[in-house]
C-alpha positions in Angstrom: 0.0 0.0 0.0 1.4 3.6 -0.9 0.1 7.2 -0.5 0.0 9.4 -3.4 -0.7 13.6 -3.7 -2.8 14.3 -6.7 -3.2 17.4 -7.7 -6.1 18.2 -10.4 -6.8 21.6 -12.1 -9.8 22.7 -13.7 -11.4 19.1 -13.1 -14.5 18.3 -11.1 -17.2 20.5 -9.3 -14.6 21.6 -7.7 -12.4 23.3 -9.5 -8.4 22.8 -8.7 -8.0 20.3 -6.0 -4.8 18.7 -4.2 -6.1 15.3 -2.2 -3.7 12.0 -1.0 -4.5 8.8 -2.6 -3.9 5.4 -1.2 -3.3 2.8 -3.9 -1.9 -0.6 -4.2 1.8 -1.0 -4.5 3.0 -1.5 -8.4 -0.1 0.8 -9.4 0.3 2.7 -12.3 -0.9 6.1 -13.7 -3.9 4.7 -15.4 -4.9 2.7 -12.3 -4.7 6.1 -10.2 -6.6 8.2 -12.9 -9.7 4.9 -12.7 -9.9 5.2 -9.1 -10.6 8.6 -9.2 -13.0 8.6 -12.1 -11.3 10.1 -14.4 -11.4 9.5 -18.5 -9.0 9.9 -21.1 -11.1 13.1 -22.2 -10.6 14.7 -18.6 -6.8 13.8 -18.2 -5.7 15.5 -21.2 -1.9 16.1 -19.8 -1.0 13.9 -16.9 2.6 14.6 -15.2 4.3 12.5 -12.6 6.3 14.8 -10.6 7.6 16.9 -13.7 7.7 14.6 -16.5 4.7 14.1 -18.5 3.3 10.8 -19.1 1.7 10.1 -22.5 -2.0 8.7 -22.4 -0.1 5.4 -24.6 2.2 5.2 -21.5 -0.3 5.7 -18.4 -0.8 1.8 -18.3 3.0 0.9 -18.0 3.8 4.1 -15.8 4.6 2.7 -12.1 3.9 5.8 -9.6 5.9 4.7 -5.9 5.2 5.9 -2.8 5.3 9.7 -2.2 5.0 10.5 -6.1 2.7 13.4 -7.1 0.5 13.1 -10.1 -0.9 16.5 -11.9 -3.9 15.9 -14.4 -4.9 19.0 -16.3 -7.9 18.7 -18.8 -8.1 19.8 -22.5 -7.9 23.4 -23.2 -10.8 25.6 -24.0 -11.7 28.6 -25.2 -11.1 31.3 -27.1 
């Protein structure tokens, strides 16, 4: 078992939001981003402490104990 910050912007009710997740050991990114409900369409840019983790890499990306995941949405506007 390993704690987690996660820091989201601009996603949910609300708005920016910094909360600690508790996940299995050997979790990766995409397992972190399905416990908290969030889609591919949410999580447009996901980082793991400052490098950013492609969505074609979220499955493989191991997050360990203490790591920080950001998860900014798309975009918008004009």
């Amino acid at each position: 078992i390993m704690d987690i910050k996660v820091r989201l912007f601009a996603i949910g009710a609300s708005g920016n939001s910094e909360r600690t997740l508790t996940l299995d050991d050997g979790a990766s990114v995409a397992d972190a981003l399905n416990n908290l409900n969030i889609g591919d369409a949410e999580a447009y840019l996901t980082l793991l402490g400052e490098a950013s983790v492609p969505m074609a890499e979220r499955g493989e990306c191991i997050i360990k104990d203490g790591d920080v995941l950001t998860v900014f949405p798309p975009i918008k506007g004009g």
